[in-house]
N, C-alpha and C positions, 0 to 999 in steps of 0.2 A: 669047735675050733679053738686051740690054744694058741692067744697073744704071746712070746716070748716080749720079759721085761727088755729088755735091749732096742725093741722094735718100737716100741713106746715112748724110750730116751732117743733114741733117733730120729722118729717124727715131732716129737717136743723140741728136739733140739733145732731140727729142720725149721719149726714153725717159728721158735726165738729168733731166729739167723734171719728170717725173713718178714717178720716186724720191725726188727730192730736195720734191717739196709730200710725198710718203708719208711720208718720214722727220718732218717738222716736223709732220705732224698729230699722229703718233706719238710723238713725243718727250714729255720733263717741262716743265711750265711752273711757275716760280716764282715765289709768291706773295710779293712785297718790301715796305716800309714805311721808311721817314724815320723815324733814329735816337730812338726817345722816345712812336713811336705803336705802341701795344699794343692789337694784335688778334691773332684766332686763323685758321687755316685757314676753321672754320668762319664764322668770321663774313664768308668772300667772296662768298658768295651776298648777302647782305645788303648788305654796302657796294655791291656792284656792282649792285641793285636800290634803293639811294636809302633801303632799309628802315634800315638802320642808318647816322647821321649823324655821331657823338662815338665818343672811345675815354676813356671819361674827361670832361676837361674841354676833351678836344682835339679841334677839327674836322676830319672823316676827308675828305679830296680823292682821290677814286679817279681814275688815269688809266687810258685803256684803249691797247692797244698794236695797232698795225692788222694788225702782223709775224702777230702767233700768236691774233689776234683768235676766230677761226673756232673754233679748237683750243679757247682756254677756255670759250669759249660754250657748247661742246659736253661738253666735262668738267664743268665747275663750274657753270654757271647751268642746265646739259642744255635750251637753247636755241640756234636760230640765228640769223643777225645779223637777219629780217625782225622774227622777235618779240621781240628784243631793242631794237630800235627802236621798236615799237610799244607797248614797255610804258612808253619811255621818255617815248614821245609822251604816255601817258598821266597821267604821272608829273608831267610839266611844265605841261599843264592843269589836271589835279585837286589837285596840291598845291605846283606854284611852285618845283617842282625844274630843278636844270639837269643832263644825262645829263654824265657824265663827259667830260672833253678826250680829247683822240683825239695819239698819240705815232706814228710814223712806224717807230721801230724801238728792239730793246732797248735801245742806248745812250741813244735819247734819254728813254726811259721813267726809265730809272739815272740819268742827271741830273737829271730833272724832279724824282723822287723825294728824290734828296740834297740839293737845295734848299729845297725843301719842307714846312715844318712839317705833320705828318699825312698826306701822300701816302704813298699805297697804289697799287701798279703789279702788274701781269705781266707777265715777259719769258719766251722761251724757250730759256736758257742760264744755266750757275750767275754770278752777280752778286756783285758787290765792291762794299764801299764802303756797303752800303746794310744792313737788317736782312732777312735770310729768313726768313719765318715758315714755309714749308714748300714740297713740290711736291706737283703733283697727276699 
């Protein structure tokens, strides 16, 4: 029986694509905040449920990251993305909430956040420039 090379790069490549989602579901995700907004770990469940809106006297803007979305869902809210949309749906009819912005990858998360008066972000790589409030 002859291997064609191409079957080879496609299973190598298969097998790359599926260490590399293992590794990221696996990794740390860091909980980050815009220099001046005071929260705690614990309170990401809340900010990312609309439950908790102020840090203070300052309005909390949580953004969510699509990179390692999955990942926090599942750590921190221990949902996944259907019923995390469904509660938002819920959220946004019964109380005139808007679900969190949606960031494309950690840098742009780290930027949104350093701009930001009260943004609250997750990336999944240690972050500069912004405040860590911890990993999960």
């Amino acid at each position: 029986m002859k291997i064609k090379p191409l079957s080879i790069a496609a299973a190598a490549a298969g097998l790359l694509s599926l260490a590399l989602s293992s590794a990221a579901a696996a990794g740390d995700i860091y909980l980050i905040a815009n220099h001046g907004t005071s929260i705690t770990l614990g309170d990401a469940h809340d900010v990312y449920l609309g439950d908790k809106q102020f840090a203070g006297s300052v309005k909390l803007v949580p953004v969510d990251n699509s990179a390692v979305q999955d990942a926090f869902l599942a750590k921190v809210l221990k949902m996944d993305a259907a019923k995390y949309g469904s509660a938002w749906t819920k959220k946004s009819f019964r109380d005139g909430l808007t679900p969190p912005a949606v960031k494309g990858s950690d840098i742009e998360v780290i930027d949104f956040v350093k701009r930001s008066p009260g943004a609250v972000g997750y990336v999944g790589s240690a972050p500069a420039g912004v405040d860590v409030i911890g990993k999960f």
